[in-house]
Structures are given as structure tokens and as C-alpha cells.
C-alpha positions in Angstrom: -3.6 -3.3 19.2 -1.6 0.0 18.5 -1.0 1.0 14.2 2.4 -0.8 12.9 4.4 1.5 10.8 4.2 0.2 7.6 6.7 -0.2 4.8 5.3 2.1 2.7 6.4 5.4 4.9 9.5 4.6 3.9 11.1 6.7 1.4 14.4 6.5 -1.2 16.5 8.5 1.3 15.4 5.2 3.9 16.0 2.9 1.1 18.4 3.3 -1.5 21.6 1.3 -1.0 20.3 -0.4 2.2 19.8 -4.4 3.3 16.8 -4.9 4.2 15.9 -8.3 5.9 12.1 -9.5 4.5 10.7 -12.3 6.2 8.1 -13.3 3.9 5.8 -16.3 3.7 6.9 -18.5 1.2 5.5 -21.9 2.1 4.2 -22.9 -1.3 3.2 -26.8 -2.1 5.6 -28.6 -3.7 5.0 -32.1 -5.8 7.3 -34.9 -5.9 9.0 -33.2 -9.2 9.7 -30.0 -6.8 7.5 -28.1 -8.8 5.2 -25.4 -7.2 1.8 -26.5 -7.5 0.1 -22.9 -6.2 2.1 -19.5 -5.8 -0.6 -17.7 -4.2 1.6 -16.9 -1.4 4.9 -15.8 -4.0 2.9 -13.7 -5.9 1.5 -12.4 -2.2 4.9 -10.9 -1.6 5.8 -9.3 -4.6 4.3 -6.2 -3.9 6.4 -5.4 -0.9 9.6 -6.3 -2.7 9.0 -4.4 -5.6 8.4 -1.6 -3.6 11.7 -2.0 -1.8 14.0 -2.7 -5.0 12.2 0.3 -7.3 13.8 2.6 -4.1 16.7 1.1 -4.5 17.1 -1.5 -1.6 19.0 -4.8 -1.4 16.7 -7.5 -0.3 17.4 -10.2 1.7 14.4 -12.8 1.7 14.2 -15.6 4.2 11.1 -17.5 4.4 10.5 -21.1 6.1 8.7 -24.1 4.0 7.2 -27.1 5.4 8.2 -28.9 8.8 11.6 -29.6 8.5 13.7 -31.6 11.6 17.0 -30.6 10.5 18.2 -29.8 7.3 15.9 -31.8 4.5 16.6 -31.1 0.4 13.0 -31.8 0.0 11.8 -28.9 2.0 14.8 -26.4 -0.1 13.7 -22.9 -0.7 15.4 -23.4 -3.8 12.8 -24.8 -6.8 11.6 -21.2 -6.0 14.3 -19.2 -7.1 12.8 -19.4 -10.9 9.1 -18.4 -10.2 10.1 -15.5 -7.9 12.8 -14.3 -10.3 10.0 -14.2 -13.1 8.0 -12.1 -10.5 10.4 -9.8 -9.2 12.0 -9.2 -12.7 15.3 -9.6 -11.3 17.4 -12.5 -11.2 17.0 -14.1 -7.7 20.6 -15.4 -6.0 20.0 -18.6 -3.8 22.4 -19.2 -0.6 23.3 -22.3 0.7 22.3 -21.6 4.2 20.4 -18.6 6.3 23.1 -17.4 8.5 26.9 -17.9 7.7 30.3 -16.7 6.2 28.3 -17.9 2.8 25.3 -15.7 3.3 27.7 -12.8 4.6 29.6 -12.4 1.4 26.9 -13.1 -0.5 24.4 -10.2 1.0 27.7 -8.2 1.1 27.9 -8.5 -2.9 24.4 -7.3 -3.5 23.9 -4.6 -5.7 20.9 -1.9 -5.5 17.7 -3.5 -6.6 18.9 -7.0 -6.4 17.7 -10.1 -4.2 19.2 -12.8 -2.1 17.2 -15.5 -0.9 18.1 -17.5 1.8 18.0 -21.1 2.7 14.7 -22.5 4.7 15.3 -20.5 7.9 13.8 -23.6 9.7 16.6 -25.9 8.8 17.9 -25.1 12.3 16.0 -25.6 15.6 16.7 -23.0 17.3 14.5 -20.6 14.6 11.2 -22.3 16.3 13.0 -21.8 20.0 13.5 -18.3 19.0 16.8 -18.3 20.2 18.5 -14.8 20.2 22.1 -16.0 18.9 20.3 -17.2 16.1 18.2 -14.1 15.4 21.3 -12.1 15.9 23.1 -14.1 13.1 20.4 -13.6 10.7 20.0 -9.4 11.6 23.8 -9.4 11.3 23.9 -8.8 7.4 20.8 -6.3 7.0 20.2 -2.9 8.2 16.3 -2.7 8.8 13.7 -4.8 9.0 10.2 -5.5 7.2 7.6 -8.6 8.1 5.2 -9.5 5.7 4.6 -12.9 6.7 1.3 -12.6 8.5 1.1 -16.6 8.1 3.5 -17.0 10.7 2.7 -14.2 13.0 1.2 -16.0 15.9 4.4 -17.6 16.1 7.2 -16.1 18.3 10.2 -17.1 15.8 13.8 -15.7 15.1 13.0 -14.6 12.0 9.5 -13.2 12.9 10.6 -11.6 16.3 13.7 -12.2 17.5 15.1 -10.2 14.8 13.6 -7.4 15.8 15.5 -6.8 18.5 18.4 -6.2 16.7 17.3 -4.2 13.2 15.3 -0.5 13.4 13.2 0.1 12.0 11.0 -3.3 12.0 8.1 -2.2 10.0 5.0 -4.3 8.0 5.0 -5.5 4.6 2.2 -4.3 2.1 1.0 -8.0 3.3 0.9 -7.8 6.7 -0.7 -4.3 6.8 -3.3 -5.3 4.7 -4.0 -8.1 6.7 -4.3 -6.3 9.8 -6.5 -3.5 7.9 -9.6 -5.6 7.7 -9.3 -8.5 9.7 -8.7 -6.2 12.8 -9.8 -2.9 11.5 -13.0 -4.6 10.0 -13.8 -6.4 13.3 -13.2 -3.5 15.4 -15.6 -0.9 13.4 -17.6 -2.9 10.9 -20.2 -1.4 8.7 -23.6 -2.7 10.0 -25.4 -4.9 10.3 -22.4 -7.4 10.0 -21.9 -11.2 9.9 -19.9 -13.8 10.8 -19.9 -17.6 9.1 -18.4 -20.0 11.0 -17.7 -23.0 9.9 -15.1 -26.2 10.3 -15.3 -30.0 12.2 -15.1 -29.0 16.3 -16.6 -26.5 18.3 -13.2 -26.7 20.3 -11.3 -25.2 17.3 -13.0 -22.5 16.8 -14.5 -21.6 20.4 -12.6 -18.5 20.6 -13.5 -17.1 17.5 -17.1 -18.0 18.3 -16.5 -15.8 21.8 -14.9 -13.0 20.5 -17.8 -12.8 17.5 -20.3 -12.8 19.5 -19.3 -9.4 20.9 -19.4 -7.9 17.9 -22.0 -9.6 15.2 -25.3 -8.9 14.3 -26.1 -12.6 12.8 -23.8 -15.8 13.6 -24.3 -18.4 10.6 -23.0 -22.0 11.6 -21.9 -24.9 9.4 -19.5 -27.5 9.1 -19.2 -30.3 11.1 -19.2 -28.3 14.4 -23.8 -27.8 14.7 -24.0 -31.8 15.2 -22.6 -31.1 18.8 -25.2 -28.1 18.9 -27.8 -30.4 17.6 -27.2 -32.9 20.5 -27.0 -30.6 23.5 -30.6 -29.4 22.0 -31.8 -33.2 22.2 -31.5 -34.2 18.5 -30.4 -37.1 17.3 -27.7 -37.3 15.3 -26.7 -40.8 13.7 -23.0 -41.1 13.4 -22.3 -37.4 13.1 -19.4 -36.0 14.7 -19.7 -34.6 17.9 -17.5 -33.7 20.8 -19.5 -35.1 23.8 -17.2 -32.6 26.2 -18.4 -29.5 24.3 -22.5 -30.2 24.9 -22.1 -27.8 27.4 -20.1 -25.2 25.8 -22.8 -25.3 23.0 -25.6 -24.8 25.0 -23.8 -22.1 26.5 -23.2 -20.4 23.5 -26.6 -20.3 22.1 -27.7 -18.8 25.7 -24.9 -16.0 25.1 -26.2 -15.2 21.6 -30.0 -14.8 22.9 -28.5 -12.4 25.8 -26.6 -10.1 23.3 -29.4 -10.2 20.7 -27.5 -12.1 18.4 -29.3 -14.4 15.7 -27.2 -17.3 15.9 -28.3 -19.5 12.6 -28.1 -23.4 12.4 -29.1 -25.3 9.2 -32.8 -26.5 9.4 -31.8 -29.5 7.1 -28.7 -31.1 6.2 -27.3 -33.6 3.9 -26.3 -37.0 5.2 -24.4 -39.8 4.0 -24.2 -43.5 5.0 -20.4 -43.3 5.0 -17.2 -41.0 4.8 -16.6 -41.1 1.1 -17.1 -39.0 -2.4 -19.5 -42.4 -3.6 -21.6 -42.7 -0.2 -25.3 -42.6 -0.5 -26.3 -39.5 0.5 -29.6 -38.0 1.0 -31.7 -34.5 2.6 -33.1 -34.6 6.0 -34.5 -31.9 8.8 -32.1 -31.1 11.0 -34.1 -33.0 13.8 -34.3 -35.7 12.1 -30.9 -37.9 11.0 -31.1 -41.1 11.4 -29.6 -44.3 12.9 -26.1 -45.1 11.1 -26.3 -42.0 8.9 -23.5 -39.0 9.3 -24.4 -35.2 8.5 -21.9 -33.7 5.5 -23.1 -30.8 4.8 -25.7 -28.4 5.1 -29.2 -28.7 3.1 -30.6 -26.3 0.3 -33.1 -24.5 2.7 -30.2 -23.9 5.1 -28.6 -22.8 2.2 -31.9 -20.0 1.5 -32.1 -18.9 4.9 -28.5 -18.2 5.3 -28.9 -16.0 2.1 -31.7 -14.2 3.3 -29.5 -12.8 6.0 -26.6 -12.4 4.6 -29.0 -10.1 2.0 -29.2 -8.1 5.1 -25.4 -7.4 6.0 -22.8 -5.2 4.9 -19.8 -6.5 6.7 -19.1 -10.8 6.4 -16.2 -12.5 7.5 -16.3 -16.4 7.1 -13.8 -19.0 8.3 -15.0 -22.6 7.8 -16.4 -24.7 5.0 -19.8 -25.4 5.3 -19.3 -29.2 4.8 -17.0 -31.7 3.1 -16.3 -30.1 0.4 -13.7 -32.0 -0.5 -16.0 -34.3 -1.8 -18.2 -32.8 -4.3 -21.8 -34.5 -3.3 -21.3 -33.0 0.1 -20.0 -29.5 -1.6 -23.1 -27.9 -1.9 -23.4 -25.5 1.1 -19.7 -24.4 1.3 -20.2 -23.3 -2.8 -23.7 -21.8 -2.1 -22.3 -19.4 0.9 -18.9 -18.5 -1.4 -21.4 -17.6 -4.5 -23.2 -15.5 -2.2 -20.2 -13.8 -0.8 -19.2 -13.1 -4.4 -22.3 -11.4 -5.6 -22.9 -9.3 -2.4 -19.6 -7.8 -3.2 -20.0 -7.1 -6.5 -23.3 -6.1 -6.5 -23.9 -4.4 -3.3 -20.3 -3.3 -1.8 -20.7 -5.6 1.0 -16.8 -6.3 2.5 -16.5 -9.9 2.8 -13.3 -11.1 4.4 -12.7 -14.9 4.4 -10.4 -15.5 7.3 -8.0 -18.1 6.3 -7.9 -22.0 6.4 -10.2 -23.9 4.2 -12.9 -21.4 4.0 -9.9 -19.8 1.5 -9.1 -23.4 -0.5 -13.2 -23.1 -0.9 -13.3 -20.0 -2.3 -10.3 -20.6 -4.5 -11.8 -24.2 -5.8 -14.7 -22.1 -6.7 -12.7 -20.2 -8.9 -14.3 -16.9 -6.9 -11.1 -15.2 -4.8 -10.6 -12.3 -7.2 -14.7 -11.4 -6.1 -13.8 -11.6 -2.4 -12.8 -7.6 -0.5 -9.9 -9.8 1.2 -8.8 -13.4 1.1 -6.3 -13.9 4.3 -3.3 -15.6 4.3 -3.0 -17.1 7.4 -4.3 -19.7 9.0 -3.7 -19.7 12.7 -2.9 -16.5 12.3 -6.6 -15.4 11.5 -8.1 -17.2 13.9 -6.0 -15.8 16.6 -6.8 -12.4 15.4 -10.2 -12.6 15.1 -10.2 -14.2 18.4 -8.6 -11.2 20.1 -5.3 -12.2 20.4 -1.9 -10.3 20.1 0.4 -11.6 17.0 4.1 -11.7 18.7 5.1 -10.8 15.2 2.6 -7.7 14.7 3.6 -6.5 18.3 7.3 -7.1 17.7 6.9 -4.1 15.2 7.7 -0.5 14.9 4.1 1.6 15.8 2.9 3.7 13.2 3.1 7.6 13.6 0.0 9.3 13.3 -0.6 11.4 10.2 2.9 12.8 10.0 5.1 13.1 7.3 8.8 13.3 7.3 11.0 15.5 4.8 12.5 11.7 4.6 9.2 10.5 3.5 7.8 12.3 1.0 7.2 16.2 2.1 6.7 17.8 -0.9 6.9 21.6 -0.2 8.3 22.3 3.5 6.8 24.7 5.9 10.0 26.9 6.9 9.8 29.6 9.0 12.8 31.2 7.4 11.4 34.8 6.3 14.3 34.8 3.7 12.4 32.1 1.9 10.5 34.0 -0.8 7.2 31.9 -1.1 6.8 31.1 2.6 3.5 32.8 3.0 1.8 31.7 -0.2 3.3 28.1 0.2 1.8 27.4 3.7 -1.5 26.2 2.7 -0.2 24.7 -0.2 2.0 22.5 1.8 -0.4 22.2 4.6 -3.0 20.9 2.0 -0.7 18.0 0.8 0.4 17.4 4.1 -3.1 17.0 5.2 -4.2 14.6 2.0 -1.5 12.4 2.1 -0.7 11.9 5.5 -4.3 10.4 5.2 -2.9 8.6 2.4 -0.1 6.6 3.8 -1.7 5.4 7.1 -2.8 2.3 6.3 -2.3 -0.5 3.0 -3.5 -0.4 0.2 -3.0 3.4 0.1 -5.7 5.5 -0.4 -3.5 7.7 -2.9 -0.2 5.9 -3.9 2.8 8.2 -3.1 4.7 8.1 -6.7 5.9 11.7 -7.5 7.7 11.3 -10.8 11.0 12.6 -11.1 10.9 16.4 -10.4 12.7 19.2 -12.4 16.7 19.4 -11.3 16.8 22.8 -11.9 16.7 23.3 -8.3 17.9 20.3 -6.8 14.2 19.4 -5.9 15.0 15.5 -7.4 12.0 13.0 -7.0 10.5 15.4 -4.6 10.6 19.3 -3.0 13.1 19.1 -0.6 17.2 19.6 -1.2 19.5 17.8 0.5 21.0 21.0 1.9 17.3 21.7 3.6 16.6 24.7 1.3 13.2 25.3 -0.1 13.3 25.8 -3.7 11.7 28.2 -5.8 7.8 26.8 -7.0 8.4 28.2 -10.2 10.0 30.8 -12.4 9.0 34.3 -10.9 8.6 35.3 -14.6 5.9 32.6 -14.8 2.7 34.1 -14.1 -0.5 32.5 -13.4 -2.4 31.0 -16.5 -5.6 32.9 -16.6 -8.5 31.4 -14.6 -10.6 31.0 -17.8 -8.4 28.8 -19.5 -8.2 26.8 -17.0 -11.5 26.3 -16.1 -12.2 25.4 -19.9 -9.4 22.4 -19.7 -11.2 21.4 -16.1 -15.0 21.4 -18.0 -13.6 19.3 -21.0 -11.9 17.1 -18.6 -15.2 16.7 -16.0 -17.0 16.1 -19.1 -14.6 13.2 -20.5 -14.9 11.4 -17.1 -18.5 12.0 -16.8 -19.2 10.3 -19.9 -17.7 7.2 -19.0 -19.5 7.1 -16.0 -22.6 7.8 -17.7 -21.9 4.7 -20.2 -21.7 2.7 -17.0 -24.5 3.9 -14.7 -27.0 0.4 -15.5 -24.0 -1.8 -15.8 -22.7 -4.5 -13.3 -20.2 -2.8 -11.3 -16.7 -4.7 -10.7 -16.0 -3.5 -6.8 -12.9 -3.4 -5.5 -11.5 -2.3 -1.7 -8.8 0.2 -1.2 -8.5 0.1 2.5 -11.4 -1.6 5.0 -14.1 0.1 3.5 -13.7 2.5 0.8 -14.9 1.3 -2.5 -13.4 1.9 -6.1 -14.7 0.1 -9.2 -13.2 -0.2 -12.6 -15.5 3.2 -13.2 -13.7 5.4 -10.8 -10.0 4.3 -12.4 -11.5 4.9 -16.1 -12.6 7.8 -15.6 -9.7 9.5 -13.8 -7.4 7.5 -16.4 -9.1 10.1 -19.5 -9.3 13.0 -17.1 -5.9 12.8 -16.9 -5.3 12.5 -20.4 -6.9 15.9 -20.9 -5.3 17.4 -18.4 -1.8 16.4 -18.3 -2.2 17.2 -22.9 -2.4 20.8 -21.0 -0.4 21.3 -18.6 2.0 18.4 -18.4 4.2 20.2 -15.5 1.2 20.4 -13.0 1.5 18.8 -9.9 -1.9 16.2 -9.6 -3.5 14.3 -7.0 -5.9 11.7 -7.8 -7.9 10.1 -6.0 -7.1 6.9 -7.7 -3.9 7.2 -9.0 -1.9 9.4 -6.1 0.2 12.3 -6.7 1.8 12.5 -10.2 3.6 15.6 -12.3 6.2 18.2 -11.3 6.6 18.6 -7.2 7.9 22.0 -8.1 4.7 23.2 -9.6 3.0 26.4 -8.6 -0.1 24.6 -9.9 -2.5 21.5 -7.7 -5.1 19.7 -9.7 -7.3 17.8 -7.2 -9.4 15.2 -8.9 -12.2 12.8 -7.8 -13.3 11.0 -11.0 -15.9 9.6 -8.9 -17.0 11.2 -5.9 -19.8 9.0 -4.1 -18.4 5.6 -4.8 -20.6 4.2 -2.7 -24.0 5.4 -4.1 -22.7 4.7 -7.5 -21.9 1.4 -6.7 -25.4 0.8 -4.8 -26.9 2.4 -7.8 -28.5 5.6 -5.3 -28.2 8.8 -7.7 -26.0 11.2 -5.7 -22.4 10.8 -7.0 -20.3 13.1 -9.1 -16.9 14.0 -10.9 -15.3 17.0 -8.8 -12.3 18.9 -10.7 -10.5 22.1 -9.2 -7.3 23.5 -9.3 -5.4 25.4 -6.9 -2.5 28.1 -7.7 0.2 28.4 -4.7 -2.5 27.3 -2.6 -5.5 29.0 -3.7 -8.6 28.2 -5.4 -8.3 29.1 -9.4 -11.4 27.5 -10.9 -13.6 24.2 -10.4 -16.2 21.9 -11.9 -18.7 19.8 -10.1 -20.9 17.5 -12.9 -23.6 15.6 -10.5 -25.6 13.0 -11.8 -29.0 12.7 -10.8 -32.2 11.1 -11.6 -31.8 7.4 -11.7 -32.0 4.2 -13.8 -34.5 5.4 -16.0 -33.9 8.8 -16.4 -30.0 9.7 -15.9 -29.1 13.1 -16.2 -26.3 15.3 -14.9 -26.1 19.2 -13.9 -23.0 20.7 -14.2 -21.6 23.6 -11.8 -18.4 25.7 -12.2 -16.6 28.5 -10.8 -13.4 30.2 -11.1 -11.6 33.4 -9.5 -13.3 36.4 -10.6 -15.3 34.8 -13.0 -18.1 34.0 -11.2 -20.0 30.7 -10.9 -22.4 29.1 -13.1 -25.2 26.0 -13.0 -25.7 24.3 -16.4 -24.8 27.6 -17.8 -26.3 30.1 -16.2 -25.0 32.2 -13.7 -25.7 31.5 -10.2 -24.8 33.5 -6.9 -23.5 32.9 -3.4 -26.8 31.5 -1.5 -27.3 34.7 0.8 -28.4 32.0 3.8 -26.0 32.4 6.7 -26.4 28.4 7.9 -25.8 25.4 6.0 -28.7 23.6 8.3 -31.4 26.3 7.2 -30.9 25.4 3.4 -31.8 22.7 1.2 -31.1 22.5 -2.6 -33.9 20.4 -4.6 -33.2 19.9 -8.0 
């Protein structure tokens, strides 16, 4: 499936006094009070409208909520219009309807940064029939599109394609994107050796998935009430287990498939078993082969439970989808806790991604209290499991496709390329520009960002605004020409005291638990990486608080105008640091109209016992020095033929 432009490439000059239609997912429970119960999926699509009202957009918000057969008061978008108003910050206004003279004068009204939600967009049929008068009425009082309501993107809906055909641009929501970021991108190229846990009651829910996953996993981990039906096409007997006497086939298929592609398809050795379907029913541990007469499996036993572990010790990349058992009820809740505890340590302790695909697999890992320890927790249900089965979402494919690493003057370009000779700084601009280009067109390809694009508000002396670019297509000056260049050694004496700050922190957290984070499919940052650029930043910006910086946690921040780039990694080698392998670093330089002024590596090396750092720094015409002493270019003409022990 082709890259979907995403919301964030769009920039003020998209934005600012615009409607913009937002099909969210709003389909939160409700009580019999009308109170929300869980606003896990609100608080999922704040991002995206933050993002549109801090440009300046007027949001229109239509979401669906239950199963409604006509217009029904109990399935009302409206006992939502207090929650989301706390969330947005903004006071949400509520229509009567979806579509409408109402909804017209009411989106007409909005001011810049403001919201209108609409009615349940399912009140009338013909949303579900996708019927195009009805998708035209809703795109008739916005001017783009954005869909971030990757629940109902298997579904070929007004609101979630039929509108579409009627707005430009249609891109994704933060949501969406980051949906599609790991449970396709994570799929497709997964770090190795990589998992899948399948759980859930039928084989014939989940065959698909099972297909698909076999292509592409190293270890297939079964559970739920789905192995009883593999347990009986092997010959065991089952009691009163569930199984789906049409599927015996299909199962013994499937095991034959995983032995052809060298897959390690695990089923629990033992399992719990109950005497009936309740939370108070007897229960008790037997062998797999061995349940008997009148007795139902629930869930799987403790050493299913320690072999599942020991391979799962042995991946990098997990996605599950499926309880393990009933765990519902909490004697037969066991296995579905075990694998969600596991899942939770593996990623904060080893970096492993762990993506749990939706359905109850997700009300698991939320009972557990353990979502916040998960790389991804999906929204959707159906959704996910057509994904991961391979199939095309007619509300992904409905969207714009993304353009590759490009940047617009629309959408952030910072210091434009002309070819103008009357432009003074053309020449020393170029790879100035071409560096920024470079980093963050990288930067915007995909949610989250690798470097968020917030450029804070630029000097107006030139007209340059929130970025580098006038309206009348002019490239401004960089900086006063009476400005020269600060002198490399003082500069290199802020970039040491600030590689030093950030290198301390690190070094106060080198044999600490590590709280992992994703940023992207599989780039890691912990709460060390943010630290540390947060006090290098301090020392830097006490400085020079004009100079344009790019961090690698925090994006792009100071004057767009500046002659001076500060590039900053507070912690480069994430990965090892987080895996505790001693080869990480902070890396400082600066860079004046495009050229190198001065730099600081500090590396730390060693290990648990015996962490130490070596510091190396250079500037323009001042040489280059290790740990203080000065050091020269290597006189070796080939990376390959040299090797630097320390």
C-alpha cells in the first residue's frame, strides 16, 4: 500500500482560516447516566485537532457512536461535547444534525481555532450505503479533508470515503498514520527475529491473519480458545472445549504450512480447564493431551505460559491480537496477564516493539493496567485484523499519497534555494538549505515525527514571519551583514559545557531501568535522550538565544533567519544505550551559513562496572583534540583499513 500524506505536511499557509472536515473515531461507551465510561478513543484524537486549531483551522468533527437505526438520543454525540471541550481547550459547539441548513450556518459562524461537532453521522442510512448525495452534503461546508478514524477504515462509508471525492486534499490524521506506521510498516520490515501471538475463540476469525503471518514470522504463539480445534485435528481429546469441527482441516493445514516455511508454530503444552462457563467453576491444570470428559479448556497453563516466554526472550518485533483465555473471568486470566507482563518488560527492558493489534488483546492490556508499556496499542478492531491480514482499508486508499521527501515553501522551507544571482547569500545558503531540507524532509514522512516541525515565531524585520520565506517569494537576508561570525573558540567552549551537561545526565542513568519509548516503527527514545537535550538546550539557547536549533528530540526551535545551525543528538546510539551495549554518545556541532564552525563528540565507553567517557572536539582552525590533547587527521586514505581501539 502506497504512503498517505499525512496531516502534519500541512502548514499555516494550508491551514489558517480554513474548514477542515475531521472524521474521527469517537465511539466511546456510554452508561445509562450518559456518562463516558472510557475516553481512550477522545483523548486519541486530540492530537490531530490540536494540531489543526494551533494553525489556525476551523474544525468540523463528525464521528459515528454505536449502531443506531435511525435517529436514537441514546446514541447522541452530544454527552461528549464537555470531555472534548476540556481536551481541546476550546469550547466545543454541538449541531443538531450532520448535514443541513443548521450545520451550514453553524460551520459558517466558526471562528479560527474553534470546533463544531456534528451530530452521529450514522443517524441516517445512507452514511453506511455510502451514498454520494450524502457524502456530498457533509463535504459541502469544509474545504479539505483529514481521516483519523482508523477504527472505521475497513469500512467504505460517506464520511470515511465518499467524502473524499469531493474535498482535496484528503490526508491522515496523527491517528491514522501512526496506525499505519507500525501495523503495516512493522509487518512489512520487522526487526528480527519477530513474533506474532495469536489469540481469540475460532480459527475462522482469525484465519487470515494466521495466513498472512505466516509469511512473515519467525515464531507463531497460539492461545485462546482457537488450539482446541488444533488439539482435535491432532487426535486429542478435548472434553467440552470449543471447537469448530469444519476447521479440523484448515488446522492441520496450517501447522503443515508453518513446518514448510520454518516457522515454530507454538501451542500450550497444558491448559487450565473448568467444569463449566463461569468465574466460580472448578477449575484445574492438565497436559494438553489430556482434558477430560465434561471438562472445557479456559485458558492456557503456567508451563505454556514459560515456554511462550522463552521465545518471546528471543524476538525483537511482537504483535499480538487475542487473549490467551477468558479473561474476563479472573481464574481463567492467567495466560492472557502472563503474555501482556511479558510484552511490557521486553519493551522496557530490551526495546523490543510490541504492537497489540486491536480487539481484546487491547481491553487485556488495558485491565492490566500495562498500555502506557506497550510501542503501540491499536485502535481498531476490524480494522487491524484486516491490515495485518493484507487487506486494503477503503478509508486509507481513499487518501491523498504522500510525496516523497519534499518539502513545499507552503510547508515549512526554511531558507529557499533561488537561483536568482541578485540574491546576496545564494552561494553560501545552498548547503545550508540543502541540509534542512535533507533532515527534515526525513522528518515529516511518517507519525510521530522524528523531529517535530515547530519554528517559533521568526524575526519580522524581514518579513521572514514563522518561517524564511516572504509572501512576495523574496529570500531574506540571514543576518545583519555587520554581524560577523562569533569566533570558533567561543563557540566550541558553549558546545563542551553543553556536551558535558547532557553527558552527565546520561551518566547518572547508565545502570538505571530505562523507560522506552517509539518515535516512529523502530527508533527508540527514552526519558534519557529528552533530559538530556532538554539541559543542553538550556546552555545553549542562555548563549545564543537567536540560533536556529535542530534536535533530535525536540525539532527545529530558535530564529529561521539565523546565520547560525546547532545540530544536536543528546543521545546518539539509543539503541545500545537502551540495551545497555557501551557504544552511545552526545554529538554537538554547529554550522555557520552552512559550514562546520566547531563540534564535540563525548562517547561513553566501558560498561556497567567501569563507565567512562572520552571526549573529542574540533573547530575551524583550531584544530582537534581527544580528552585534551591534540590529535591529527588519521593519514589512512580508507575508512575499511582503520580501526580505532580505545
Amino acid at each position: 500500500m502506497a504512503a498517505k500524506r499525512s496531516v502534519g505536511t500541512l502548514g499555516e499557509a494550508d491551514l489558517r482560516g480554513k474548514k477542515v472536515f475531521v472524521r474521527a473515531d469517537l465511539n466511546v461507551p456510554l452508561d445509562d447516566a450518559q456518562k463516558i465510561t472510557d475516553d481512550t478513543r477522545i483523548r486519541a484524537s486530540v492530537p490531530t485537532v490540536k494540531f489543526l486549531l494551533e494553525k489556525g483551522a476551523k474544525v468540523i468533527l463528525a464521528s459515528h457512536l454505536g449502531r443506531p437505526k435511525g435517529v436514537t438520543p441514546k446514541y447522541s454525540l452530544k454527552p461528549l461535547v464537555p470531555r472534548l471541550s476540556e481536551l481541546l481547550g476550546v469550547d466545543v459547539v454541538m449541531a443538531n444534525d450532520c448535514i443541513g441548513e443548521e450545520v451550514e450556518k453553524l460551520a459558517a459562524a466558526l471562528l479560527e481555532g474553534g470546533v463544531l461537532l456534528l451530530e452521529n453521522v450514522r443517524f441516517y442510512k445512507e452514511e453506511e450505503k455510502n451514498d454520494p448525495e450524502f457524502a456530498k452534503k457533509l463535504a459541502s461546508v469544509a474545504d479539505l479533508y483529514v481521516n483519523d478514524a482508523f477504527g472505521t477504515a475497513h469500512r467504505a462509508h460517506a464520511s470515511t470515503e465518499g467524502v473524499t471525492k469531493f474535498l482535496k486534499p484528503a490526508v491522515a490524521g496523527f491517528l491514522m498514520q501512526k496506525e499505519l506506521d507500525y501495523l503495516v510498516g512493522a509487518v512489512a520490515n520487522p526487526k528480527k527475529p519477530f513474533a506474532a501471538i495469536v489469540g481469540g475463540s475460532k480459527v475462522s476469525t482469525k484465519i487470515g491473519v494466521i495466513e498472512s503471518l505466516l509469511a512473515k514470522v519467525d515464531v507463531l504463539i497460539l492461545g485462546g480458545g482457537m488450539i482446541f480445534t488444533f488439539y482435535k485435528a491432532q487426535g486429542y481429546a478435548v472434553g467440552k472445549s470449543l471447537v469448530e469441527e469444519d476447521r479440523l482441516e484448515l488446522a492441520t493445514s496450517l501447522i503443515e504450512k508453518a513446518k514448510a516455511k520454518g516457522v515454530s508454530l507454538l501451542l500450550p503444552t497444558d491448559v487450565v480447564v473448568a467444569d463449566k462457563f463461569a468465574a466460580d467453576a472448578e477449575s484445574k491444570t492438565v497436559p494438553a493431551s489430556a482434558i477430560p470428559d465434561g471438562w472445557m479448556g479456559l485458558d492456557v497453563g503456567p508451563d505454556a505460559i514459560k515456554t511462550f516466554s522463552e521465545a518471546l526472550d528471543t524476538c525483537n518485533t511482537i504483535i499480538w491480537n487475542g487473549p490467551m483465555g477468558v479473561f474476563e473471568f479472573e481464574k481463567f486470566a492467567a495466560g492472557t496477564d502472563a503474555i501482556a507482563k511479558k510484552l511490557a518488560e521486553l519493551t522496557t527492558t530490551k526495546g523490543v516493539t510490541t504492537i497489540i493489534g486491536g480487539g481484546d488483546s487491547v481491553a487485556a492490556v488495558e485491565k492490566a493496567g500495562l498500555a502506557e508499556k506497550m510501542s503501540h496499542i491499536s485502535t481498531g478492531g476490524g480494522a487491524s485484523l484486516e491490515l495485518l491480514e493484507g487487506k486494503t482499508l477503503p478509508g486509507v486508499l481513499a487518501l491523498d499519497e504522500a510525496e516523497e521527501k519534499r518539502i513545499t515553501p507552503e510547508h515549512n522551507t526554511y531558507v529557499p534555494v533561488d537561483h536568482n544571482p541578485q540574491q546576496e547569500h545564494h552561494n553560501t545558503l545552498k548547503p545550508y538549505s540543502t541540509f534542512l531540507h535533507t533532515e527534515l524532509a526525513a522528518a515529516t514522512g511518517s507519525w510521530p515525527p522524528r523531529a517535530r516541525l515547530q519554528v517559533r515565531q521568526g524575526s519580522p524585520r524581514d518579513g521572514g514571519g514563522t518561517g524564511a520565506v516572504r509572501r512576495d517569494g523574496q529570500v531574506p537576508k540571514v543576518a545583519s551583514p555587520t554581524t560577523g561570525p562569533i569566533p570558533a573558540a567561543k563557540l566550541l567552549a558553549v558546545i563542551q559545557d553543553a556536551a558535558k551537561a547532557g553527558a552527565e545526565v546520561i551518566m547518572e542513568a547508565v545502570n538505571k531501568p530505562r523507560n522506552i519509548h517509539y518515535k516512529g516503527v523502530a527508533d527508540l527514545v527514552t526519558d534519557t535522550d529528552k533530559l538530556s537535550e532538554s539541559v543542553i538546550l538550556e546552555v545553549v539557547r542562555k548563549k545564543f538565544p537567536d540560533h536556529l536549533i535542530l534536535g533530535e528530540e525536540g525539532g527545529v526551535i530558535g530564529d529561521a533567519l539565523s546565520e547560525y545551525l546547532w545540530c544536536i543528538d543528546p543521545l546518539d546510539g539509543t539503541t545500545n544505550f537502551a540495551h545497555g551495549y557501551p557504544s552511545f554518545s552526545v554529538s554537538i556541532g554547529v554550522l555557520f551559513r552552512g559550514k562546520p564552525a566547531a563540534s564535540t563528540v563525548v562517547e561513553f565507553c566501558g560498561g556497567p562496572m567501569c563507565w567512562s567517557t572520552c571526549t573529542v572536539s574540533a573547530s575551524s582552525g583550531g584544530g582537534a583534540y581527544c580528552n585534551g590533547q591534540k590529535i591529527h587527521v588519521s593519514k589512512t586514505d580508507k575508512v575499511t583499513h582503520f580501526l580505532l581501539y580505545k
